[in-house]
Backbone as CSV, one residue per row, in Angstrom:
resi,resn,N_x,N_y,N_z,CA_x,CA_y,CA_z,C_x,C_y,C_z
1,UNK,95.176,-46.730,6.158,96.436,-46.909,6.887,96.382,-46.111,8.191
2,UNK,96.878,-46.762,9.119,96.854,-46.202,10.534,98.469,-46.224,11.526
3,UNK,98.649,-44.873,11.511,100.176,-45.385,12.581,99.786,-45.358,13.686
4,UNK,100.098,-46.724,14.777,99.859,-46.862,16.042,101.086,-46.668,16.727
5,UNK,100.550,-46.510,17.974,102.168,-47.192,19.031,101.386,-47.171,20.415
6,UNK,102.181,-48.844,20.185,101.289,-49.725,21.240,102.150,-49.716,22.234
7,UNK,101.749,-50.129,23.315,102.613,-49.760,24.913,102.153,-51.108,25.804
8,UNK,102.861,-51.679,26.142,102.881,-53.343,26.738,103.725,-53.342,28.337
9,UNK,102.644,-52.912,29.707,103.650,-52.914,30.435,102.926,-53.727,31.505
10,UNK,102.004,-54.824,30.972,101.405,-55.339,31.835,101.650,-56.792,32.989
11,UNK,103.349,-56.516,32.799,104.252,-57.550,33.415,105.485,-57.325,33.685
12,UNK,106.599,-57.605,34.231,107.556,-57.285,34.152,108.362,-56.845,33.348
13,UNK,108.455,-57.143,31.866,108.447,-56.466,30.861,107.906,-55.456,30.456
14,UNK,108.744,-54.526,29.747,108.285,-53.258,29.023,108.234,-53.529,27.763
15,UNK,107.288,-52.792,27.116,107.541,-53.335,25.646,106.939,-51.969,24.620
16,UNK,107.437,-51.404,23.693,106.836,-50.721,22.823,106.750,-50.904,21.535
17,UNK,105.966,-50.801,20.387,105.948,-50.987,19.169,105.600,-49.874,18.520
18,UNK,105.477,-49.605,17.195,104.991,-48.431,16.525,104.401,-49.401,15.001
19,UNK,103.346,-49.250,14.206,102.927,-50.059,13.276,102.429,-49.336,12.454
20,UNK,102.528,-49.393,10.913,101.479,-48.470,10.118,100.824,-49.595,9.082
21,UNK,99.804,-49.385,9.481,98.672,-50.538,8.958,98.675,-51.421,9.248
22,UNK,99.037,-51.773,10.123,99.029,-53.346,10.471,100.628,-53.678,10.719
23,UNK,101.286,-53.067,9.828,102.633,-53.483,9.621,103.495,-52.726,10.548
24,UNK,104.273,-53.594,11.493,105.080,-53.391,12.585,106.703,-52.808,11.969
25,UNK,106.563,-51.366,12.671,108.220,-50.590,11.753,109.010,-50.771,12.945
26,UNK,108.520,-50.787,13.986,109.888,-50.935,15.562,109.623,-51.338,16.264
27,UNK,110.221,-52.074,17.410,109.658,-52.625,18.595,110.917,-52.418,18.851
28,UNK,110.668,-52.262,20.933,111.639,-52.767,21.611,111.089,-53.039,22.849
29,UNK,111.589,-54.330,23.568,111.031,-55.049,24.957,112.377,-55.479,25.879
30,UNK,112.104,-54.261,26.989,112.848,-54.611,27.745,112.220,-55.422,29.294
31,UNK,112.956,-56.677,29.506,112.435,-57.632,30.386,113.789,-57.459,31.914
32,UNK,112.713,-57.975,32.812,113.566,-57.677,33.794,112.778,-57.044,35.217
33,UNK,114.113,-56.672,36.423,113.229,-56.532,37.639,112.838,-55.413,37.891
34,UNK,113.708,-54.101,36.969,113.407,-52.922,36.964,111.996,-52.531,36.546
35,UNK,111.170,-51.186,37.366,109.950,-50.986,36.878,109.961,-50.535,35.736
36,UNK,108.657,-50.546,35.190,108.505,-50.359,33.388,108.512,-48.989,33.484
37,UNK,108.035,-48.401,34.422,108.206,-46.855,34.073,109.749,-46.182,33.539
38,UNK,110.644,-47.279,34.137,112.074,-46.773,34.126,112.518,-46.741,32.823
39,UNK,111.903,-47.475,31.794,112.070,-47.298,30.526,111.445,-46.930,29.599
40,UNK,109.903,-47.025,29.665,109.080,-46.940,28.999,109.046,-45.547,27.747
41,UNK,109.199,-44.013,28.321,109.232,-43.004,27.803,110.457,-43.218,26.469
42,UNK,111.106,-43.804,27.136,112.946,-43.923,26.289,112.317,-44.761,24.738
43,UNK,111.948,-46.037,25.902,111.467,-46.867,24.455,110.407,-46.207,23.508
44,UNK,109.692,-45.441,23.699,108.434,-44.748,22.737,109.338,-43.941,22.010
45,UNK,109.982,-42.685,22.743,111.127,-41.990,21.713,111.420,-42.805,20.740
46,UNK,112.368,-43.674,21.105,113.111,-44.804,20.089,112.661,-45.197,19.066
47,UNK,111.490,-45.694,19.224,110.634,-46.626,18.661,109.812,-45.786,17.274
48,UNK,109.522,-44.794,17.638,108.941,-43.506,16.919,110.133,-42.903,16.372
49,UNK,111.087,-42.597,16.131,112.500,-42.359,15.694,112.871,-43.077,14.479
50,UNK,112.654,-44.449,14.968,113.481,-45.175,14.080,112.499,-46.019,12.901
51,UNK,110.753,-45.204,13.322,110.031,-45.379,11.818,109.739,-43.976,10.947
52,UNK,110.979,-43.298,11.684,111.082,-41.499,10.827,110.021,-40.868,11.293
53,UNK,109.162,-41.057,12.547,107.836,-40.307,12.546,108.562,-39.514,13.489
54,UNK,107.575,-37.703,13.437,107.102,-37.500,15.364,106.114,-37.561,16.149
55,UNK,106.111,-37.461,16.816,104.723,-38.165,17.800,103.697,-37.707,17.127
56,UNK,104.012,-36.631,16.627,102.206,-35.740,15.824,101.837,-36.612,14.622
57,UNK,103.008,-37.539,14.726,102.142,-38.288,12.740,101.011,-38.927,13.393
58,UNK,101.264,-40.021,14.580,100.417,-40.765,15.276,98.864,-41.224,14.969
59,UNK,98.396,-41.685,14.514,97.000,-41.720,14.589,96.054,-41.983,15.813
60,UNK,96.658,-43.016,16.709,95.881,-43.246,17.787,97.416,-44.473,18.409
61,UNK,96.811,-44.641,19.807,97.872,-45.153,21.201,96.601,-46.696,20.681
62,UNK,97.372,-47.637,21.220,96.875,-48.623,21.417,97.561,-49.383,23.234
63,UNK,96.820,-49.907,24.098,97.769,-49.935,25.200,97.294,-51.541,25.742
64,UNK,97.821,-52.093,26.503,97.825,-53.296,27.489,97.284,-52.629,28.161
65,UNK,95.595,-53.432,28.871,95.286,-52.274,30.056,94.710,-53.413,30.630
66,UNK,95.056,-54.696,31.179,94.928,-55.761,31.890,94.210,-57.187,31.083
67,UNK,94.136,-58.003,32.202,94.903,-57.995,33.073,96.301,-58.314,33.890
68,UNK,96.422,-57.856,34.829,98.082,-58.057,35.429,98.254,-57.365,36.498
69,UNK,99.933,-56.741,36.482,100.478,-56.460,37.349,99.535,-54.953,37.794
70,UNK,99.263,-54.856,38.856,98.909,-53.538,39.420,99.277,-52.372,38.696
71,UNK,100.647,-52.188,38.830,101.599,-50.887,38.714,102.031,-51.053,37.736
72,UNK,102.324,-52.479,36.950,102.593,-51.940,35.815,101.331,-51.835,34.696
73,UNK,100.282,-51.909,34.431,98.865,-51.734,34.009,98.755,-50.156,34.442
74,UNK,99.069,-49.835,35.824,98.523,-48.350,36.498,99.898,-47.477,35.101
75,UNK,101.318,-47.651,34.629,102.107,-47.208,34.523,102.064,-46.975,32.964
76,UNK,101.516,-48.158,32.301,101.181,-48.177,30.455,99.820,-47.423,30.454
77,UNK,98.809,-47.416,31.230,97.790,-46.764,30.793,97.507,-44.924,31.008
78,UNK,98.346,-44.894,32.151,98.712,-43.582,32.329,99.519,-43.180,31.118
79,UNK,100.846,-43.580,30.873,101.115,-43.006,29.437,100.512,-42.656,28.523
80,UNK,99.612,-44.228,28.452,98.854,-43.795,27.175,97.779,-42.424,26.844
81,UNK,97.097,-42.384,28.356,96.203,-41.044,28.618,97.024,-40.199,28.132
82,UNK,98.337,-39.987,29.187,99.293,-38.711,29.019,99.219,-38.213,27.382
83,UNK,100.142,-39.407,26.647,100.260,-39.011,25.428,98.969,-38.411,24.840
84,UNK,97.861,-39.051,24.479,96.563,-39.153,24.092,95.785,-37.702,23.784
85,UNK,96.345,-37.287,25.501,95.782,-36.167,25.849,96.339,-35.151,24.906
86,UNK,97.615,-35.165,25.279,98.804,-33.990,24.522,98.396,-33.888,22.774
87,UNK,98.508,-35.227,22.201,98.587,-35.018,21.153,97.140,-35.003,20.666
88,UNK,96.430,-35.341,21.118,94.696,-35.498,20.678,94.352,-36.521,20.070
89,UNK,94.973,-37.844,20.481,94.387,-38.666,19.732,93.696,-39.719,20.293
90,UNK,92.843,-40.701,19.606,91.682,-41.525,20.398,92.995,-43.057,20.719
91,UNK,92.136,-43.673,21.661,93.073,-44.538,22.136,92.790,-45.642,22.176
92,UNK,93.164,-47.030,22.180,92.577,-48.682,22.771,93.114,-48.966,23.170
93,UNK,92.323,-50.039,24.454,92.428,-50.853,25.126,92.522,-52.213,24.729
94,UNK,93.420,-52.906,25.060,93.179,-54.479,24.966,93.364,-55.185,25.667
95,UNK,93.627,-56.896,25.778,93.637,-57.340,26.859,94.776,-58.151,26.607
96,UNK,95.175,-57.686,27.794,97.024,-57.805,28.755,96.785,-59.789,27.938
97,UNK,96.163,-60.757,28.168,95.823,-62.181,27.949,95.610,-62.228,26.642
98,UNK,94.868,-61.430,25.753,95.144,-61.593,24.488,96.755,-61.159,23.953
99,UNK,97.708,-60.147,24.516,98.804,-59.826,23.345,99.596,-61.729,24.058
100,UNK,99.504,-61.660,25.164,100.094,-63.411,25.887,99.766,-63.982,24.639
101,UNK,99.051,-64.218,24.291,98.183,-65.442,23.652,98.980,-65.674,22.064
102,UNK,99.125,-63.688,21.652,99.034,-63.572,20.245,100.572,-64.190,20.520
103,UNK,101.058,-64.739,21.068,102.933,-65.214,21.153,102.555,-67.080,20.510
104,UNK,101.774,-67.407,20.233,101.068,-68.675,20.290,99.884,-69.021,19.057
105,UNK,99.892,-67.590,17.540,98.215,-67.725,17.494,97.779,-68.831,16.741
106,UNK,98.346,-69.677,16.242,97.525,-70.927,15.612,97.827,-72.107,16.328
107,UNK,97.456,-72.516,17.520,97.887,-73.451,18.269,97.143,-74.551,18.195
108,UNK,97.360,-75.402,18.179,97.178,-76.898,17.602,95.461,-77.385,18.484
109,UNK,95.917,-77.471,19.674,95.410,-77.226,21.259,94.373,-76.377,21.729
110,UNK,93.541,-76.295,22.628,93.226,-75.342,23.192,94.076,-74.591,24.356
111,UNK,94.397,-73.341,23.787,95.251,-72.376,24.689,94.779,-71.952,25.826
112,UNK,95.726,-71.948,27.142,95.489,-71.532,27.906,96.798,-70.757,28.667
113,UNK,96.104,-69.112,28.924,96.902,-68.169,29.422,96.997,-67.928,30.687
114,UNK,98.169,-68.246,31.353,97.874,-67.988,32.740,99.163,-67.047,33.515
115,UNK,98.690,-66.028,34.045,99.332,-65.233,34.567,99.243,-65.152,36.077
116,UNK,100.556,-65.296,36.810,100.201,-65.098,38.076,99.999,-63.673,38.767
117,UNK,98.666,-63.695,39.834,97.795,-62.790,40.234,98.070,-62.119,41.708
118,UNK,99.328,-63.111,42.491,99.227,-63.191,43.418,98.659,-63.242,44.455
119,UNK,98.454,-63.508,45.798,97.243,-63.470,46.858,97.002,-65.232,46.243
120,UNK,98.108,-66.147,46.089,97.508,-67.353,45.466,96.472,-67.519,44.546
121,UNK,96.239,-66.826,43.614,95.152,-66.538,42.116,95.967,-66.178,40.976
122,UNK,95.452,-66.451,39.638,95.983,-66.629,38.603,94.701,-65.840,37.135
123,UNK,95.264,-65.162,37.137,94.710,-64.419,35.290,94.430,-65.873,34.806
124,UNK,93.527,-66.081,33.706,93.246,-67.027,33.052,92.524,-66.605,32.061
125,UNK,92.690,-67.086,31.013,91.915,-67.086,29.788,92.396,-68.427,28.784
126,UNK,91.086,-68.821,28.316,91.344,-69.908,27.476,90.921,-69.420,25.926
127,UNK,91.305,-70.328,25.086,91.711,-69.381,23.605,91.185,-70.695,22.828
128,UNK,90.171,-70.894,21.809,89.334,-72.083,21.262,90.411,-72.361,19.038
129,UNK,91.558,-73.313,19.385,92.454,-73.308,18.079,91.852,-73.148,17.333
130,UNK,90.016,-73.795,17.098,89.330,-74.058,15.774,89.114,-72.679,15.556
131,UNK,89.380,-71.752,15.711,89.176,-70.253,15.166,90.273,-69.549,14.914
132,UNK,91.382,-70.153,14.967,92.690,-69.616,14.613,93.150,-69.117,13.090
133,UNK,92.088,-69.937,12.311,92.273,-69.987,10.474,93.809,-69.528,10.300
134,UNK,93.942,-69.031,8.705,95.525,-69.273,8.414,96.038,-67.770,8.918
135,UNK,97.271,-68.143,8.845,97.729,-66.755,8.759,97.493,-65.673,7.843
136,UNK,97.190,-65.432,7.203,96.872,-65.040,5.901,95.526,-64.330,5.997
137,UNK,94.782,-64.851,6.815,93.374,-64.206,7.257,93.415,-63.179,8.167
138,UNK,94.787,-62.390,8.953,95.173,-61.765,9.827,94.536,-61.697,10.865
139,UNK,93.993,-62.803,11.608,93.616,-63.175,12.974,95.265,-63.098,13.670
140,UNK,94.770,-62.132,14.760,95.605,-62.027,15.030,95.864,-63.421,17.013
141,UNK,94.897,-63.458,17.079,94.721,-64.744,18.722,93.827,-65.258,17.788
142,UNK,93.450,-66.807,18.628,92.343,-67.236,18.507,91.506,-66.521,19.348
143,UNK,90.068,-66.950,19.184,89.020,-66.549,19.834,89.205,-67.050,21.592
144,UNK,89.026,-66.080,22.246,88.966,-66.384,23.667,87.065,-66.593,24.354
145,UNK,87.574,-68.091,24.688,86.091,-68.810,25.147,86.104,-68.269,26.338
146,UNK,84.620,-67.722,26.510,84.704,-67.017,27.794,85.578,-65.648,28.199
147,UNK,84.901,-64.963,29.336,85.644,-63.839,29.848,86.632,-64.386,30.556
148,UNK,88.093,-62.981,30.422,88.985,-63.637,31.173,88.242,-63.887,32.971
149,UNK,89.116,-64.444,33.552,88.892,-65.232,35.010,89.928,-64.781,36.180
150,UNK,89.409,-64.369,36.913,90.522,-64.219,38.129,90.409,-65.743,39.405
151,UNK,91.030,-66.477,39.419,90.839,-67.886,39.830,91.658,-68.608,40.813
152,UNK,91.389,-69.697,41.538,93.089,-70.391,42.672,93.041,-71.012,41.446
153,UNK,94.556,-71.990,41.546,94.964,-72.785,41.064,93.839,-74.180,40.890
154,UNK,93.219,-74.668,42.317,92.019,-75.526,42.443,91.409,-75.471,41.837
155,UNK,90.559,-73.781,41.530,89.591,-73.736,40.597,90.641,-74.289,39.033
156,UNK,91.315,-74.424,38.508,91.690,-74.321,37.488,92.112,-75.349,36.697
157,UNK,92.659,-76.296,37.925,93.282,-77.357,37.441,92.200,-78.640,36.699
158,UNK,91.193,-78.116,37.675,90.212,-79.778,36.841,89.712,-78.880,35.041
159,UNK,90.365,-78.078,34.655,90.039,-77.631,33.155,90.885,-77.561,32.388
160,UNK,92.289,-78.446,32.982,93.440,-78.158,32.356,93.998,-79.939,31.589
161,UNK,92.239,-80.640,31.716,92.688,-82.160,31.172,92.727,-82.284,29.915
162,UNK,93.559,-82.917,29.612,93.660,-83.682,27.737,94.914,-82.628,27.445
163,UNK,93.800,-82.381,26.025,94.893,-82.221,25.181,95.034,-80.356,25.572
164,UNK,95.787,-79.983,25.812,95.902,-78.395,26.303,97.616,-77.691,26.078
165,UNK,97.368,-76.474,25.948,98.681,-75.599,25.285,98.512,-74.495,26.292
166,UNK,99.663,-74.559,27.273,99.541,-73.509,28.635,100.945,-72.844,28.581
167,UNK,100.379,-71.575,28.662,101.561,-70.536,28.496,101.482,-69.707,29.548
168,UNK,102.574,-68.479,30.094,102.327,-67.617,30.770,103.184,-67.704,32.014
169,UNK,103.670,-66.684,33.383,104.560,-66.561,34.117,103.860,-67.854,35.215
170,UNK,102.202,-67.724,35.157,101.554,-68.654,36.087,102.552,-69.831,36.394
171,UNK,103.147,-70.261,34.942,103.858,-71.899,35.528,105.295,-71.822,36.339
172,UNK,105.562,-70.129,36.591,106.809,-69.983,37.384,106.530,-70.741,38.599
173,UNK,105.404,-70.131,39.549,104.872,-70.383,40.823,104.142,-71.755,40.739
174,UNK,103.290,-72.154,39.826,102.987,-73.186,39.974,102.643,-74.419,39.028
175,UNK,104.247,-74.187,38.183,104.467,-75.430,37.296,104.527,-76.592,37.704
176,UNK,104.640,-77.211,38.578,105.440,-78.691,38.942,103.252,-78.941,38.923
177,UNK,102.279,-78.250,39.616,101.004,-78.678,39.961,100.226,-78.662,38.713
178,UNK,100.762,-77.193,37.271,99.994,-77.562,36.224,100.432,-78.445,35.318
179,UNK,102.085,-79.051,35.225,102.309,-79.965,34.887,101.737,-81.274,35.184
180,UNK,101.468,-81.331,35.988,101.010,-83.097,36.597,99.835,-82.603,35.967
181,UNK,98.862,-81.974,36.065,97.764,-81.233,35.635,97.543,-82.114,34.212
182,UNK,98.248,-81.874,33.368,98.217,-81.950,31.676,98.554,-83.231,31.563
183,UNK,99.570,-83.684,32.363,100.144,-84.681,31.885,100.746,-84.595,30.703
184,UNK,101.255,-85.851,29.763,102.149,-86.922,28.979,100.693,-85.955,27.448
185,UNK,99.931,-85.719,27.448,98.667,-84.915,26.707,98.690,-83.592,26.268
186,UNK,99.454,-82.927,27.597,99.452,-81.630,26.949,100.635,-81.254,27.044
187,UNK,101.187,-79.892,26.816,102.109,-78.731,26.753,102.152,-77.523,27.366
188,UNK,103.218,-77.264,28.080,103.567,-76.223,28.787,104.939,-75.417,28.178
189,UNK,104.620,-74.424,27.373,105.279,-73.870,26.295,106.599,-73.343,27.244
190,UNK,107.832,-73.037,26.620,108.875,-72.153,27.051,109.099,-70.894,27.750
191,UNK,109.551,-70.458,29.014,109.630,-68.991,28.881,109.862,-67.945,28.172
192,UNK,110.308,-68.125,27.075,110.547,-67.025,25.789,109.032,-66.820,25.291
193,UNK,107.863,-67.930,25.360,106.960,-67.039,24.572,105.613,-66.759,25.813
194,UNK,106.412,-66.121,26.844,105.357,-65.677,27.618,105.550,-64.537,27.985
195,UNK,106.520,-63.860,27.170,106.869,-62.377,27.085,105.825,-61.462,26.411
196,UNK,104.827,-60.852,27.306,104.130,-59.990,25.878,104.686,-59.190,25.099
197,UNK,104.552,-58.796,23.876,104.484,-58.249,22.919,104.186,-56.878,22.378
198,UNK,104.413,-55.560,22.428,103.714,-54.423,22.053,103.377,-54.614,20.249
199,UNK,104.301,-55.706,19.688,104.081,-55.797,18.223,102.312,-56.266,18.371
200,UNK,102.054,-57.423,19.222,100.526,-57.779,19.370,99.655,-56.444,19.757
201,UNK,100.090,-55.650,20.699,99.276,-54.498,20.724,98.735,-53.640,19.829
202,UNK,99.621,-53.192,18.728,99.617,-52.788,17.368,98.222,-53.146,17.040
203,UNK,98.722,-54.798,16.678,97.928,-55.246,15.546,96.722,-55.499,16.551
204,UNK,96.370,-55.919,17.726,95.190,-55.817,18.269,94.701,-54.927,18.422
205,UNK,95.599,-53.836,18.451,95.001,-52.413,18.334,93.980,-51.581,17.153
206,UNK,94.988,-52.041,16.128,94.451,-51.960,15.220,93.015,-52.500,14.754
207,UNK,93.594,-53.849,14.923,91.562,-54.411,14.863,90.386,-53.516,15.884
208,UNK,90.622,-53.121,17.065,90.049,-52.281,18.121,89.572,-51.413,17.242
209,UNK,90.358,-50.431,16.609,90.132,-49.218,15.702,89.209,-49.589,14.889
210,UNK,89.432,-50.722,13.981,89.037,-51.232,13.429,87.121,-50.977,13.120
211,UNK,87.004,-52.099,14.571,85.929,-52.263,14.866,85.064,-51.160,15.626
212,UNK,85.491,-49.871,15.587,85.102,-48.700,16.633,85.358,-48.880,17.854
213,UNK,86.323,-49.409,18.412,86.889,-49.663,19.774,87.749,-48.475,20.593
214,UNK,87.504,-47.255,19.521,88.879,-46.318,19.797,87.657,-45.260,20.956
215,UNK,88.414,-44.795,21.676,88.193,-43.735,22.676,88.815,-42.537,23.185
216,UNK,88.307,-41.664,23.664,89.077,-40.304,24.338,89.820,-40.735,25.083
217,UNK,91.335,-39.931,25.377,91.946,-40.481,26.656,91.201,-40.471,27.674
218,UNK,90.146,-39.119,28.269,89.498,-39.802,29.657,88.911,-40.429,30.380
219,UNK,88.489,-41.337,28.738,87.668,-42.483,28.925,88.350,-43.921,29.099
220,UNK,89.616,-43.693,28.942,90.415,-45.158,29.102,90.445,-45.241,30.592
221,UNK,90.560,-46.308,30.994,90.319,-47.051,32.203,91.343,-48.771,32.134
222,UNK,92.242,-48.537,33.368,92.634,-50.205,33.557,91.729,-51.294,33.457
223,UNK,91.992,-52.247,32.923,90.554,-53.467,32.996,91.455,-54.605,34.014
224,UNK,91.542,-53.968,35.473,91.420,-54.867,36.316,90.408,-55.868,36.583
225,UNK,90.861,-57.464,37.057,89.753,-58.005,37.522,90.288,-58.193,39.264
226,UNK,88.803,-57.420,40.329,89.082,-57.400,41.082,89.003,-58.669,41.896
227,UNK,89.575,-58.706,43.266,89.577,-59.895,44.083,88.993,-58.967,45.364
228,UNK,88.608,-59.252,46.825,88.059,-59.137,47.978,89.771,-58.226,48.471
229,UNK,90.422,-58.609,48.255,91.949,-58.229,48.593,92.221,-57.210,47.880
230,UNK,91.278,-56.920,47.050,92.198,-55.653,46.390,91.537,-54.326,46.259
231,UNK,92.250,-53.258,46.654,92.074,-51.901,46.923,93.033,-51.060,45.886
232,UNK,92.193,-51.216,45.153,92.645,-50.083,43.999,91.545,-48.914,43.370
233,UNK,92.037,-47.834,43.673,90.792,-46.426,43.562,91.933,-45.014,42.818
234,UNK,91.124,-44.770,42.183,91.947,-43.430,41.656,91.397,-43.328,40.156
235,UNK,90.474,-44.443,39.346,90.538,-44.621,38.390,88.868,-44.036,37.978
């Protein structure tokens, strides 16, 4: 048994969870225009409170550490160090496109996650259903074909034919182009399930641990994917 608390701030949403063994005791996700920092500390208190722990029960941080938003990726992974550090415990990384995904995990379709990147580019990751098995097998995503992708829309669209399951903020900016995209064939899921998740962090976290994925805080690092446009150093 392992108590986590996972930290999800790799979008406009904030999100925290706390889990022991797998099993999710709190969450709370606050969505919106305010930065995640503005809540984030509040929600971990909370969240850790209301499964009777204090931060020292902790076993290890599990965090969203891309890809996505700049600042909010720069804002969850710094916590997570912070905490990490203080309390001494080892930490994981996962990916910002897998907790997306885990909102979706037995999808009929081949999944596709798309987050907008701005600078006209888009996060992408595609997710293969035939590896989804039951619930019951605690997969928590399907398997993601390929590394995620930093991509235009151009590049993207001739991979978005047949039968396809597309989720993510990407279709804010450019739904009307991945719609025609899919056509009358595929699906372009709701805004409610393109909210990530810190409950997915948990449990992806957990598998991380799992598998020896856990690390020192000074070894955690954002998993930006860079573009020619982007100047980010400090890390």
């Amino acid at each position: 048994m392992m108590k986590l608390l996972g930290i999800e701030t790799a979008t406009l949403a904030c999100s925290v969870a706390v889990s022991d063994g797998g099993h999710v005791l709190a969450t709370m996700t606050v969505a919106g225009r305010d930065r995640p920092s503005d809540h984030l500390m509040a929600s971990i208190e909370h969240c850790v409170r209301l499964a009777g722990w204090s931060a020292s029960a902790l076993d290890g941080i599990a965090v969203s550490a891309g890809p996505g938003s700049f600042t909010g990726i720069r804002v969850g992974v710094t916590a997570a160090k912070m905490l990490a550090y203080v309390l001494g415990k080892p930490v994981a990384a996962v990916s910002s496109l897998d907790v997306v995904a885990a909102n979706v995990p037995s999808p009929r379709w081949p999944l596709w996650v798309l987050v907008d990147a701005r600078k006209e580019k888009l996060y992408a990751a595609c997710y293969d259903p035939s590896s989804a098995g039951h619930p019951s097998s605690g997969r928590v995503v399907p398997r993601r074909v390929g590394p995620e992708q930093l991509i235009t829309l151009e590049q993207l669209l001739p991979q978005l034919r047949g039968d396809v399951v597309v989720l993510g903020d990407g279709l804010v900016r450019y739904g009307a182009q991945i719609r025609a995209a899919v056509g009358e064939r595929g699906c372009c899921l709701p805004p409610e399930l393109w909210v990530p998740q810190a409950s997915a962090v948990c449990r992806l976290g957990a598998l991380a641990f799992a598998a020896g994925r856990g690390v020192s805080p000074h070894a955690l690092v954002p998993q930006y994917l860079y573009s020619q446009e982007s100047d980010i150093t400090g890390w």
